[in-house]
C-alpha positions as CSV (number, residue, x, y, z in Angstrom):
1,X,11.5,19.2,3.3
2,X,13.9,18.8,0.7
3,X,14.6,15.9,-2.2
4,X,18.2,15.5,-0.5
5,X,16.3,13.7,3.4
6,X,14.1,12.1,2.1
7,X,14.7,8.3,1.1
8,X,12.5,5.0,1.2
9,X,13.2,2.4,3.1
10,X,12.1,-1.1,5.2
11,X,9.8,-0.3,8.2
12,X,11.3,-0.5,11.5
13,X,9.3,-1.1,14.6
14,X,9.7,2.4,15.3
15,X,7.7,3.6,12.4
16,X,4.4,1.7,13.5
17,X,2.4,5.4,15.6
18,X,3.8,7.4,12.5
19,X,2.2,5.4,9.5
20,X,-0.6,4.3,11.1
21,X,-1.8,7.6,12.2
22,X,-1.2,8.3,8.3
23,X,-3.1,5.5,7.1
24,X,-5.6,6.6,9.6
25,X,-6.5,10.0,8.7
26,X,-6.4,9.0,5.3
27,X,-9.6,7.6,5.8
28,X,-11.5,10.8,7.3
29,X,-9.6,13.0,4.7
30,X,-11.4,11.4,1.7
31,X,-14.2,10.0,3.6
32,X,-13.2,6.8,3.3
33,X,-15.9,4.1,4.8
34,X,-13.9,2.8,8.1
35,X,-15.2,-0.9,8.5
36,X,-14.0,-3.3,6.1
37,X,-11.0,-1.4,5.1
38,X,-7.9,-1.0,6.4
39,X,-8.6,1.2,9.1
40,X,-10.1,-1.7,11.3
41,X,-7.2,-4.1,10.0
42,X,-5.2,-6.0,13.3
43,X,-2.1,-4.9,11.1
44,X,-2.5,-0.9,10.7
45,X,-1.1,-0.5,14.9
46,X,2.0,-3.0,14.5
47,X,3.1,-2.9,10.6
48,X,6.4,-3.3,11.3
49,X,5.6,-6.7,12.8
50,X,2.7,-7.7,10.2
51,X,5.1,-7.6,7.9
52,X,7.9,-9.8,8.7
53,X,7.3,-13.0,6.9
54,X,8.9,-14.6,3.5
55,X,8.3,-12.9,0.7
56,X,6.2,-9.8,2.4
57,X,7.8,-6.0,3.0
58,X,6.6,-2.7,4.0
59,X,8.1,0.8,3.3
60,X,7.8,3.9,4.6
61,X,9.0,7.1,3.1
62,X,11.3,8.6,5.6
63,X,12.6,12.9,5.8
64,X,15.2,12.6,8.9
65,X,13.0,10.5,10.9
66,X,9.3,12.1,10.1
67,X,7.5,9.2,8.0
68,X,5.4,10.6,5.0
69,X,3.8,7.3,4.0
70,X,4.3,3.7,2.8
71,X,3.1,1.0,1.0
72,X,4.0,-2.6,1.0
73,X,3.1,-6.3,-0.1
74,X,2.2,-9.8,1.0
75,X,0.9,-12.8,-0.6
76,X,-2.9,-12.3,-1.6
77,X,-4.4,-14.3,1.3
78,X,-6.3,-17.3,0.4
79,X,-5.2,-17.3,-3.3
80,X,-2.9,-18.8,-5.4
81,X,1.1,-18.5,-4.3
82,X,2.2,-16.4,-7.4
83,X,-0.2,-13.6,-6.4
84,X,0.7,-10.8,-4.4
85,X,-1.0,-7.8,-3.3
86,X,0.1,-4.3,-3.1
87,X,-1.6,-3.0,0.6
88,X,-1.7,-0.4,2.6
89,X,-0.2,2.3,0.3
90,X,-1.1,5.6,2.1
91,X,0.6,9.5,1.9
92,X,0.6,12.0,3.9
93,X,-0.7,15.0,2.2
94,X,2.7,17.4,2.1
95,X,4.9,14.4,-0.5
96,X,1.0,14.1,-3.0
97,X,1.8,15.2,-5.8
98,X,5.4,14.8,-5.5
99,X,6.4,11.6,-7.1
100,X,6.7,9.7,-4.0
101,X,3.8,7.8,-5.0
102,X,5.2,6.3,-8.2
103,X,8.4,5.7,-6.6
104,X,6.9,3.6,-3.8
105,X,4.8,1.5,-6.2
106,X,7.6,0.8,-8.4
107,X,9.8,-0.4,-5.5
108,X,6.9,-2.5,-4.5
109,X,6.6,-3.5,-7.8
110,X,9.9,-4.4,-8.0
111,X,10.3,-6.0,-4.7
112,X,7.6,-8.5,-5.6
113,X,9.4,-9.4,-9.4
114,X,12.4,-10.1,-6.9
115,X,10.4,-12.6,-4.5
116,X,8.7,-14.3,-7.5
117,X,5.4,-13.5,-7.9
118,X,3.5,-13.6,-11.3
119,X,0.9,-11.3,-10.9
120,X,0.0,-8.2,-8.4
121,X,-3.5,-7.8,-7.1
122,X,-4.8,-4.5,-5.3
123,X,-8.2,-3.3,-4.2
124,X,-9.1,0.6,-3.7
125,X,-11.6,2.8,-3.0
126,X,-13.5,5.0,-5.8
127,X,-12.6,8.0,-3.3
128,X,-8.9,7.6,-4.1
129,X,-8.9,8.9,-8.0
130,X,-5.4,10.2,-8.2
131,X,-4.1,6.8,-6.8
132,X,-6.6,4.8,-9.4
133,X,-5.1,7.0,-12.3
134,X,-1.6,6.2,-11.4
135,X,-2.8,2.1,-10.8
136,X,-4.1,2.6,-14.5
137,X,-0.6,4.5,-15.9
138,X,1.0,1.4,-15.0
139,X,-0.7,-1.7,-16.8
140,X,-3.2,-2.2,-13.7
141,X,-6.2,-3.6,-15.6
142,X,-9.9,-3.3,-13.4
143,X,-11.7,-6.5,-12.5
144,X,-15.5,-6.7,-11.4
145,X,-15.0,-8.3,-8.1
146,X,-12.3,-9.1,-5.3
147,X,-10.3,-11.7,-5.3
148,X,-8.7,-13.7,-2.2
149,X,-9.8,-12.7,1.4
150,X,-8.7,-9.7,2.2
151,X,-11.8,-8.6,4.8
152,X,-11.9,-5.3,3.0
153,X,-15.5,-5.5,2.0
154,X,-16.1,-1.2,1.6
155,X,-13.0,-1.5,-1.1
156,X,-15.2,-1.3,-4.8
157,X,-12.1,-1.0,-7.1
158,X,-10.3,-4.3,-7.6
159,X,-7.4,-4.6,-10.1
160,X,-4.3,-6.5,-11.4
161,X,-1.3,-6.9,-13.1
162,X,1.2,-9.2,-14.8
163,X,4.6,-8.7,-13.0
């Protein structure tokens, strides 16, 4: 794997077995409660087409055709317009500790600065500390419960940020 093949880019419906089996065993890796997460979502087997509406995107980390991971966002769902949230951000465990993971947030980040929105929610799991830290590192500031409707009930770590 080297720097040079790997770039990070819009989903395509091709992608959809690759980063969901991803997202998947991210779940049993850091044993990760499965219902009320996104491991039961409708969206984790199609994300290419759950994500395909105004002002949403998904990417996926992409060496020649082997997807690493992704991470994407929508509009929190049954909140206020101006708030997006970041979702479904999951690696794969060869690009950890590589910088991917910064780069994909800030392209999210960016992505939803483009499309408008004022604020950026996200929800984790206490499992997930290296992901948490990075949340933290950029401004994310904890909150003591969820906001919106997200379903994901097992997800204790709630958090946002001004965009």
């Amino acid at each position: 794997m080297s720097k040079d093949t790997i770039v990070i880019r819009e989903i395509k419906p091709e992608d959809n077995a690759q980063i969901e089996a991803i997202i998947r065993a991210c779940f049993h890796e850091f044993k990760i409660p499965l219902e009320g997460t996104a491991y039961t979502d409708n969206e984790t087997p199609k994300m290419y087409e759950s994500y395909q509406n105004l002002n949403e995107v998904y990417y996926v980390i992409d060496n020649n055709g082997s997807i690493l991971g992704g991470g994407g966002i929508k509009p929190l769902k049954d909140f206020e317009s101006d708030v997006c949230e970041i979702q479904k951000m999951y690696f794969s465990p060869e690009v950890r500790g590589k910088g991917y993971g910064k780069l994909m947030f800030e392209k999210c980040m960016e992505a939803a600065k483009k499309m408008g929105y004022k604020q950026c929610y996200l929800e984790s799991a206490s499992q997930l500390k290296a992901a948490i830290h990075i949340y933290e590192s950029y401004g994310f500031k904890h909150l003591k419960g969820a906001l919106g409707n997200t379903g994901h009930y097992s997800c204790g770590v709630w958090m946002i940020k001004d965009l």
